[in-house]
C-alpha positions as CSV (number, residue, x, y, z in Angstrom):
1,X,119.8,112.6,100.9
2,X,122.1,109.7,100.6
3,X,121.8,105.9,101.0
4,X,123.9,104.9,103.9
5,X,125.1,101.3,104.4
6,X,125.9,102.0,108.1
7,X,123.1,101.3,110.5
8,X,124.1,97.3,110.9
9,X,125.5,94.9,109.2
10,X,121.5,94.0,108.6
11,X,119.8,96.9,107.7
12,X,119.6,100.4,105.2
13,X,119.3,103.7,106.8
14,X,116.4,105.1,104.0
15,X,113.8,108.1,104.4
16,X,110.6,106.4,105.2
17,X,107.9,109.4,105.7
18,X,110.3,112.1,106.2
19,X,112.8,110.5,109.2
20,X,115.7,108.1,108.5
21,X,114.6,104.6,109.5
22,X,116.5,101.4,109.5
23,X,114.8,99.3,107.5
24,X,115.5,95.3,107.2
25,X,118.4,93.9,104.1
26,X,116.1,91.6,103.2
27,X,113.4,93.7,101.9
28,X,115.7,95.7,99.8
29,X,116.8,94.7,95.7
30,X,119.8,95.7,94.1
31,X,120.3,99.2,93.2
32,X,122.0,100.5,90.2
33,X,123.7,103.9,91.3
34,X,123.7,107.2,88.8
35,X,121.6,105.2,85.9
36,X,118.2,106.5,84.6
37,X,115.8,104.8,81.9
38,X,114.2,107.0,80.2
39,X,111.2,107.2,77.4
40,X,109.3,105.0,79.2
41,X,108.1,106.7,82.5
42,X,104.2,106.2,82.5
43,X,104.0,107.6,86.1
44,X,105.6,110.4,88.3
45,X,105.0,109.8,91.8
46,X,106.0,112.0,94.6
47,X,108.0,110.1,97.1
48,X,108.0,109.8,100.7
49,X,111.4,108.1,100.2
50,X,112.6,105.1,98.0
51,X,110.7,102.1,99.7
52,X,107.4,104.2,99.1
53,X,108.8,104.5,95.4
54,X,109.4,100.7,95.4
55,X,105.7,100.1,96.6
56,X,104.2,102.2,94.1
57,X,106.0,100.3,91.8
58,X,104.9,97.2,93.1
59,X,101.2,97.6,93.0
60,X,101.1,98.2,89.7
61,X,101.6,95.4,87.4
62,X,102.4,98.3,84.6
63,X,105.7,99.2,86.6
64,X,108.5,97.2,85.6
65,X,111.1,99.5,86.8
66,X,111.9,102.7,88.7
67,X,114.0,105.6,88.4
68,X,114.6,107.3,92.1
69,X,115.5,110.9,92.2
70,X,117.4,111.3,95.7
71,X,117.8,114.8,96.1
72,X,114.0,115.3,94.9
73,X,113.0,112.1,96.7
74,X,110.8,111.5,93.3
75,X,110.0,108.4,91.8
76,X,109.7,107.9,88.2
77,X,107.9,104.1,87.4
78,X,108.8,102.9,84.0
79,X,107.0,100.1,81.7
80,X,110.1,98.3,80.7
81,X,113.5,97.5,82.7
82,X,117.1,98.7,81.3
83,X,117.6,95.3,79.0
84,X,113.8,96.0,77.2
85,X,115.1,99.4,76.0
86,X,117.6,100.6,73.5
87,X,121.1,101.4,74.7
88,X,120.2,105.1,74.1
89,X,117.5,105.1,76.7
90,X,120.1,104.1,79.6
91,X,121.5,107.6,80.9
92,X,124.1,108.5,83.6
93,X,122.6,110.7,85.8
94,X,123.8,111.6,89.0
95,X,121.6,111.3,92.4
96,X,119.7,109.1,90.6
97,X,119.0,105.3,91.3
98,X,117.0,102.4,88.9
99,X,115.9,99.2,90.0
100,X,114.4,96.3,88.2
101,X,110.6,96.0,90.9
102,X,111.1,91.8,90.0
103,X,114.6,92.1,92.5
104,X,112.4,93.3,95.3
105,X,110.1,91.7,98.0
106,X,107.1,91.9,97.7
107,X,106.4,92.3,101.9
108,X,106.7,96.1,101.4
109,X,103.9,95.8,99.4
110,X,101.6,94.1,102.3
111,X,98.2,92.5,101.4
112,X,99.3,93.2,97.4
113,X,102.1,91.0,97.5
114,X,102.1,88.4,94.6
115,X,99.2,90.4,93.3
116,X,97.6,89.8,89.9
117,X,95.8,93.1,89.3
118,X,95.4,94.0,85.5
119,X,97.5,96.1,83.7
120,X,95.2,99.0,84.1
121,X,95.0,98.5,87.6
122,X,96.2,99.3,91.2
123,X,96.7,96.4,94.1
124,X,95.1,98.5,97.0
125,X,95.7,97.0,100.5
126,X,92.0,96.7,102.4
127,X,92.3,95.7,105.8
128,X,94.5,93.0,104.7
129,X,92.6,92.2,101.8
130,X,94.3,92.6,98.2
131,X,91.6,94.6,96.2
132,X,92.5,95.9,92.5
133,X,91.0,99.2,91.4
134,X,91.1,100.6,87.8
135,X,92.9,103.6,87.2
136,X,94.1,103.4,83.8
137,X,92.0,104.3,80.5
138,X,92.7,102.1,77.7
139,X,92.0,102.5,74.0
140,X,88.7,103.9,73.0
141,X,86.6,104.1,70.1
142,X,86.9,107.2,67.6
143,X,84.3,109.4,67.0
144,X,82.1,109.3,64.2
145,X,83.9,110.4,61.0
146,X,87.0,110.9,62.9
147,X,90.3,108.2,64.3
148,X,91.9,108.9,67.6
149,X,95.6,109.2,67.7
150,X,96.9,106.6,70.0
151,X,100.8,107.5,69.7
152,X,101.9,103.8,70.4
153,X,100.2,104.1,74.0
154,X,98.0,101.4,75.3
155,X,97.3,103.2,78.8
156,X,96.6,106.3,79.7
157,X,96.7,108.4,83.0
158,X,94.0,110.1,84.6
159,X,93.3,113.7,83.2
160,X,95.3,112.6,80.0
161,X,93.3,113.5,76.7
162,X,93.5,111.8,73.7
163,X,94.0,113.3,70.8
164,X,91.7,112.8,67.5
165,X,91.4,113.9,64.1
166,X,88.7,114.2,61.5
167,X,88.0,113.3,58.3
168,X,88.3,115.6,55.1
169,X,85.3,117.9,54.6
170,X,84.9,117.4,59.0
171,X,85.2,119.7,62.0
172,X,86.9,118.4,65.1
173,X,84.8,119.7,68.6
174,X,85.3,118.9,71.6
175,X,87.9,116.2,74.0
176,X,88.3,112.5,74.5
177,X,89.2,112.4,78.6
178,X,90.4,110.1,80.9
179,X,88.8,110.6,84.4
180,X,88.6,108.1,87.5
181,X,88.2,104.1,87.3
182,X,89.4,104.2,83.7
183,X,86.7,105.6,82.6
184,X,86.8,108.2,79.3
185,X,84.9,111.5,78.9
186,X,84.5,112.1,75.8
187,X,82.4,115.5,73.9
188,X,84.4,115.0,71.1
189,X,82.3,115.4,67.4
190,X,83.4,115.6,63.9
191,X,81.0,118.1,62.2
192,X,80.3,118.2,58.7
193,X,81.4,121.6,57.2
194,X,79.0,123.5,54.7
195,X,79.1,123.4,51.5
196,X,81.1,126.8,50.3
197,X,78.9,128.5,47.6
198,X,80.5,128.4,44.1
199,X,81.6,132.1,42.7
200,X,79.6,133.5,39.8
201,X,82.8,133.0,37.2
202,X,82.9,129.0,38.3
203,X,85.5,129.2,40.6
């Protein structure tokens, strides 16, 4: 699939549920051709085609940035645009696109536009109505005896675990899960170990 700049001198022909639509100039922002940012993709996504990548993007006040895969038609949201990252994380890659989500309008986006969901949010579109529903986990509290292992991440994805460790003499059990509406499921114990009985020559 290829961006065409032929339909009219006002519109893109872009995929929009599998058929090539004309959509309107206006809602589009610019494009950076063969350019991917990478090491900060919280989200894969899918796509119906690139304004359904741009709209994911847009509902989710986490997404700064997308990369757009076109052969694929999959969209990658990122949590930081091509000037917050280092110059090694900006990569020529062909038949893909990046875009900053601030260059776009925020129409495509319907009832969410101008949303101000949290960051662990979506902007869901009710009949009209702009509604924001978690569906991030953040941070949570380490088990007794024990520290999670955050890795630098504030967020985390549904079905992600997190990963924990225990403290000297402790045995790690159990997972620390994050399922639906940010919420975590956690089993996760650190269980004292026995005492090992002493050998006969003191050892």
């Amino acid at each position: 699939m290829e961006l065409m700049l032929a339909c009219s001198f006002a519109c893109l022909i872009v995929p929009i549920s599998g058929s090539l639509m004309c959509s309107p100039l206006e809602l589009f922002g610019p494009i950076q051709m063969n350019l991917s940012v990478v090491n900060v993709t919280f989200e894969t996504v899918d796509s119906l085609g690139l304004l359904h990548c741009v709209r994911e993007c847009y509902v989710k006040r986490r997404c700064k940035s997308f990369n757009y895969e076109s052969q694929t038609e999959t969209c990658f949201l990122n949590s930081k645009t091509d000037t917050e990252v280092e110059a090694s994380d900006r990569v020529n890659i062909a038949n893909i696109m990046y875009s900053n989500i601030a260059d776009w309008s925020g129409k495509l986006a319907g009832a969410c536009n101008n949303h101000t969901c949290p960051l662990d949010s979506v902007c869901v579109d009710r009949n009209d109505v702009a509604a924001c529903e978690t569906i991030y986990c953040k941070n949570t509290t380490s088990p007794v005896n024990g520290v999670v292992q955050l890795g630098g991440r504030s967020f985390f994805n549904q079905g992600d675990e997190m990963e924990f460790s225990c403290s000297t003499g402790y045995l790690a059990s159990g997972k620390i899960v994050c399922e639906k509406e940010g919420v975590w499921n956690s089993t996760a114990l650190c269980t004292l170990l026995p005492l090992q009985p002493r050998r006969r020559d003191g050892v």
